[in-house]
Structure formats: C-alpha cells, structure tokens
C-alpha positions as CSV (number, residue, x, y, z in Angstrom):
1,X,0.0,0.0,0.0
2,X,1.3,3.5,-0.7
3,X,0.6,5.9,1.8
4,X,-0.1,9.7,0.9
5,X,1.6,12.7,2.2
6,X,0.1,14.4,5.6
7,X,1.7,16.3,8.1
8,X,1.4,16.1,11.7
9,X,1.3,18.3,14.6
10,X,1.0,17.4,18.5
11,X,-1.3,20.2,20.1
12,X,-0.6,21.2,24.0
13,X,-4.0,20.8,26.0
14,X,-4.9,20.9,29.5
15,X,-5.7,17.3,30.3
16,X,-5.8,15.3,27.3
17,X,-3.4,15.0,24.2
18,X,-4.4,17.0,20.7
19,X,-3.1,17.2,17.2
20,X,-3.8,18.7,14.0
21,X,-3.3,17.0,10.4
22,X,-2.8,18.3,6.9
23,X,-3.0,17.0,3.4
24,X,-3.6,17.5,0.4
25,X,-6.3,14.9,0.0
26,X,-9.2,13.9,2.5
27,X,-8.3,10.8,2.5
28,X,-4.7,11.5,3.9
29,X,-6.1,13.1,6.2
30,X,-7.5,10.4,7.5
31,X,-4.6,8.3,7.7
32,X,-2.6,10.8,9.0
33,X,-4.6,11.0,12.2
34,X,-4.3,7.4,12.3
35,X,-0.3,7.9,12.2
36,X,-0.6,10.4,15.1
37,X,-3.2,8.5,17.0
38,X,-0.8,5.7,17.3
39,X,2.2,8.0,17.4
40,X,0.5,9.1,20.8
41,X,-0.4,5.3,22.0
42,X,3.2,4.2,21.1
43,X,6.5,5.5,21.5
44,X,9.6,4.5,20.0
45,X,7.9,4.1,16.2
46,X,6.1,0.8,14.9
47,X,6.7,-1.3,11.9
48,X,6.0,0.2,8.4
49,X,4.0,-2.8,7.4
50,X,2.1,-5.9,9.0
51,X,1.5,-9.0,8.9
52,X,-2.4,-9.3,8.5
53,X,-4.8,-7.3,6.4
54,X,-8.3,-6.3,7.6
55,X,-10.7,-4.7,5.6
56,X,-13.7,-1.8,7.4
57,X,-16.1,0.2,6.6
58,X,-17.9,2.8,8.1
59,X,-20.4,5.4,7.3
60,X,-21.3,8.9,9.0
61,X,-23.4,12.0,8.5
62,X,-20.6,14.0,8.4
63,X,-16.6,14.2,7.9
64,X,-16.6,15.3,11.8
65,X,-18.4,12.3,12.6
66,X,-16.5,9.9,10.2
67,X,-13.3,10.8,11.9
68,X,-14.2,10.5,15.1
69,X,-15.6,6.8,14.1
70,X,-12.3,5.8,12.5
71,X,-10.2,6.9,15.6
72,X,-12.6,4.9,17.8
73,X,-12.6,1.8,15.5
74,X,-8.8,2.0,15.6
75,X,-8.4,2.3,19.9
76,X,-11.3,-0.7,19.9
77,X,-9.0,-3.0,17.6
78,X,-6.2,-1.9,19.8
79,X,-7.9,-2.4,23.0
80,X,-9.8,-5.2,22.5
81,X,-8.1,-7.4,19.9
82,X,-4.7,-6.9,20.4
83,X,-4.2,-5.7,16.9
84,X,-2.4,-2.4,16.3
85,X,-3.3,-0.8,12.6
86,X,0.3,-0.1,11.4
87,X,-1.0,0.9,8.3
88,X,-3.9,2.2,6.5
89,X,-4.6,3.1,3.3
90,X,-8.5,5.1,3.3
91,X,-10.8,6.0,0.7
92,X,-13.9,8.3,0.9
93,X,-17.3,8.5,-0.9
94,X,-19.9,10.2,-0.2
95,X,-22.9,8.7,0.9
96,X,-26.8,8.6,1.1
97,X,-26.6,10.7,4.0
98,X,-22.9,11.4,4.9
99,X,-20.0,9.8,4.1
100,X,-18.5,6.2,3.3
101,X,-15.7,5.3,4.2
102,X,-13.6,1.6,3.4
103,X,-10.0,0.9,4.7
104,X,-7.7,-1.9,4.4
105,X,-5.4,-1.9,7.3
106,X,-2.2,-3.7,7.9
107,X,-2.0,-4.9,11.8
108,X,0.8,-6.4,14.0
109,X,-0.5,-8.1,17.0
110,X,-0.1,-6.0,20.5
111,X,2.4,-8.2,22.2
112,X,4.8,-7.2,19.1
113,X,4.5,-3.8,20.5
114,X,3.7,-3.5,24.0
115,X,7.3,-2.6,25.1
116,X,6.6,0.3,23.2
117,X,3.1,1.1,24.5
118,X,2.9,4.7,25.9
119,X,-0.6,6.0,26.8
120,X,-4.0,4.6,27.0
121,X,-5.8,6.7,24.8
122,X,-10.1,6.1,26.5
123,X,-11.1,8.2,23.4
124,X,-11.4,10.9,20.3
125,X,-13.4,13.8,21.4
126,X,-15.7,15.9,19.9
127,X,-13.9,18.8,22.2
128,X,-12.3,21.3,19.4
129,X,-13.0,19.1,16.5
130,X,-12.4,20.3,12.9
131,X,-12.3,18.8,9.7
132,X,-12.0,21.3,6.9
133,X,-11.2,22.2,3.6
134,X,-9.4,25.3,2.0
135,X,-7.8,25.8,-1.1
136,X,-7.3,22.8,-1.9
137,X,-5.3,21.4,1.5
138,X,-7.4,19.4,4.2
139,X,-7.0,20.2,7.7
140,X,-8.3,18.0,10.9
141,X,-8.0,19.1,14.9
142,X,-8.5,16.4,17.1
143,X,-8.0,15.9,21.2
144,X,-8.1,12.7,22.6
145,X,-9.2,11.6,26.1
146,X,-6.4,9.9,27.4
C-alpha cells in the first residue's frame, strides 16, 4: 500500500493530548490521524508494514463524525483485539446521508509492540474538533481523552 503525504502536529491541551493533520487529499487526512493516533499510544515508532490485512467500513453523517468513528474503531482493535493498525490506506465516498468510508489496514499483534506502548488513549473527542477544507489542502483538529 502506498501511503499519501500528511503532516502532523502534536497540540498542547490541559488534560488530554491533541493534534492537527494536513494533506492534500481527505483521504490523507484520515490516515494521517491514524499515524498520530498511534504515534500518541506508542513511542519509540512501529513497523511500516504488517503481517495481517483487515478490511472496514464505516459510514457517517458528516466528515466530523466519520473521523471520530475511524479513531474509535482503531483504539477498539487496539484495545480489545490486540491488533495495532500499522498501516492504513482510506478511501472516501460520499454517501446517502454522509460519508463512506472503506480501509484496508495492515496490523501487528499487540504483544509485538507492548514494550513500546505509551498511553492509553479512552477516546477521540468531539472537544475542538475540525475537519475542513481550503484551497485545496485538508485540515483536521482532534483531542483525545487519554
């Protein structure tokens, strides 16, 4: 999978952990929040690639409400079934009533990775949310209940 180009930026808040996103495309922008979420969870960097592929889809009213989604489906997988999304390469369509959005995600199990585990991120936030377009370059705002 190739990934696109986004930039990152970690965002100081009171009592959780924020950061913004650019890219050119929607799309990145997406999976550069991914990048950052997990850049958060983990320190120390995780493998480029893994070893199994997943496939998701979700669907929202709204870009807001997409993200949001995507960053809690990630956590869950983390959480819950041990797999950490190293990789993810999104696509976006709109919708009857929002957005659509499929992934295929490259995972590594969590025991590959727990030395480097970090924080426990509980959540992505509505708090200070933005997801928006301008000229041309995407931007996204997120803070994360940690």
């Amino acid at each position: 999978m190739e990934e696109r180009g986004f930039e990152i930026r970690t965002l100081e808040h009171t009592a959780d952990v924020g950061f913004e996103v650019s890219s050119p495309a929607a799309p990145g922008l997406f999976e550069g929040a991914a990048r950052a979420l997990l850049s958060v969870m983990f320190e120390g960097g995780l493998p480029r690639t893994g070893r199994r592929r997943e496939r998701l889809e979700l669907e929202a009213p709204d870009l807001e409400t997409l993200l949001v989604r995507w960053l809690e489906e990630l956590i869950f997988r983390v959480q819950t079934r041990g797999a950490v999304p190293v990789r993810t390469r999104v696509r976006l369509d709109p919708a009857p009533g929002g957005w659509r959005l499929e992934a295929g995600l490259e995972e590594v199990p969590l025991a590959e990775v727990a030395d480097r585990f970090a924080t426990e991120v509980k959540a992505a936030t509505y708090h200070g949310l933005v997801v928006e377009e301008a000229d041309g370059h995407w931007r996204a705002r997120v803070i994360l209940d940690v």
